[in-house]
C-alpha positions, 0 to 999 in steps of 0.5 A: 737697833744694835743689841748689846751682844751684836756689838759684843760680837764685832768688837771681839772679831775686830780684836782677833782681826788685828791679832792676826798677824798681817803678811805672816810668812809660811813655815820655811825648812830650818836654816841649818840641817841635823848635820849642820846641828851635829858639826856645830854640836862638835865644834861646840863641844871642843870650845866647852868640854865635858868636866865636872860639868856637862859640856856645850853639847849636853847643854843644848848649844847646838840647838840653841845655835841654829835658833839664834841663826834661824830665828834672830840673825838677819839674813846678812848674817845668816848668810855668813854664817852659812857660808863660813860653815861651809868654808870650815868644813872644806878647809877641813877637807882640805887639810885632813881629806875628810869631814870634820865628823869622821875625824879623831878627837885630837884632829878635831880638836886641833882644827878647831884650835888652829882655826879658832886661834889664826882668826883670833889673831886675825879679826881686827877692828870693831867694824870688820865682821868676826869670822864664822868660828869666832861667832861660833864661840860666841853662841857657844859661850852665850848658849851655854852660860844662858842652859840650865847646865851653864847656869846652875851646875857650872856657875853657882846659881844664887838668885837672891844674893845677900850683899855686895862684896867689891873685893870678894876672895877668888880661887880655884875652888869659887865658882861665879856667880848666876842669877837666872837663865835669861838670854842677854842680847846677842849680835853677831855683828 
């Protein structure tokens, strides 16, 4: 005869058995390393900069970059993304002989401009993939607009808004409005 806590027993090893999870991978090295961190925390910071706000870098973004393309990117994407970093900082050395991080402010913030606009008039149709600065900007702007510095300090957090207003006066001095912190979904296809 089976006793209740035999029973009690098995059914708690069944459960932690199917709890597992079946053909986990080991802990691969991140994708990017710290100065593929730091380029993109540069790159990053030149889309947002320092105002009255803190910019892309103190907010997180380059952190939140090398999750995304570590954790959510399949491995398509992530090769992409790889490749065009290393194409950015080649064209880089190219154009100023040296890397992107020992270079002035005004040079990296020219690169970047020149390199942002030329793929922004470029990329074309929604099938064609977007280039790596393009989806740079893209965790740039999700990234900082999900941090708490984006969401709170930059747009005005409101987490219960009183009433919609369709036509609700704009200017200089109104911010946009947040309702939390929560990452949308993001693609980079």
């Amino acid at each position: 005869m089976v006793s209740r806590r035999d029973l009690l027993t098995a059914a708690g090893m069944l459960g932690i058995a199917f709890a597992m999870p079946v053909g986990a991978k080991a802990l691969a090295p991140p994708l990017l390393t710290d100065a593929d961190v730091a380029l993109l925390g540069e790159i990053a910071d030149i889309i947002i900069p320092v105002t009255d706000t803190g910019g892309a870098k103190a907010a997180g973004v380059a952190e939140f970059a090398r999750m995304m393309v570590s954790d959510w990117f399949i491995e398509e994407e992530q090769q992409r993304f790889l490749a065009g970093l290393g194409e950015f900082e080649k064209e880089t050395r190219r154009l100023h002989g040296g890397e992107f991080l020992k270079l002035s402010r005004e040079q990296r913030e020219a690169m970047v401009g020149s390199v942002l606009a030329t793929a922004e008039a470029t990329t074309a149709g929604p099938n064609e993939k977007p280039p790596f600065i393009i989806v740079m900007k893209r965790l740039t702007v999700v990234g900082y607009y999900t941090s708490k510095i984006g969401a709170s300090e930059e747009l005005e957090l409101n987490l219960a808004p009183g009433r919609y207003e369709p036509c609700a006066p704009a200017g200089p001095d109104v911010r946009a409005g947040s309702i939390g912190f929560g990452n949308p979904n993001f693609s980079a296809s």
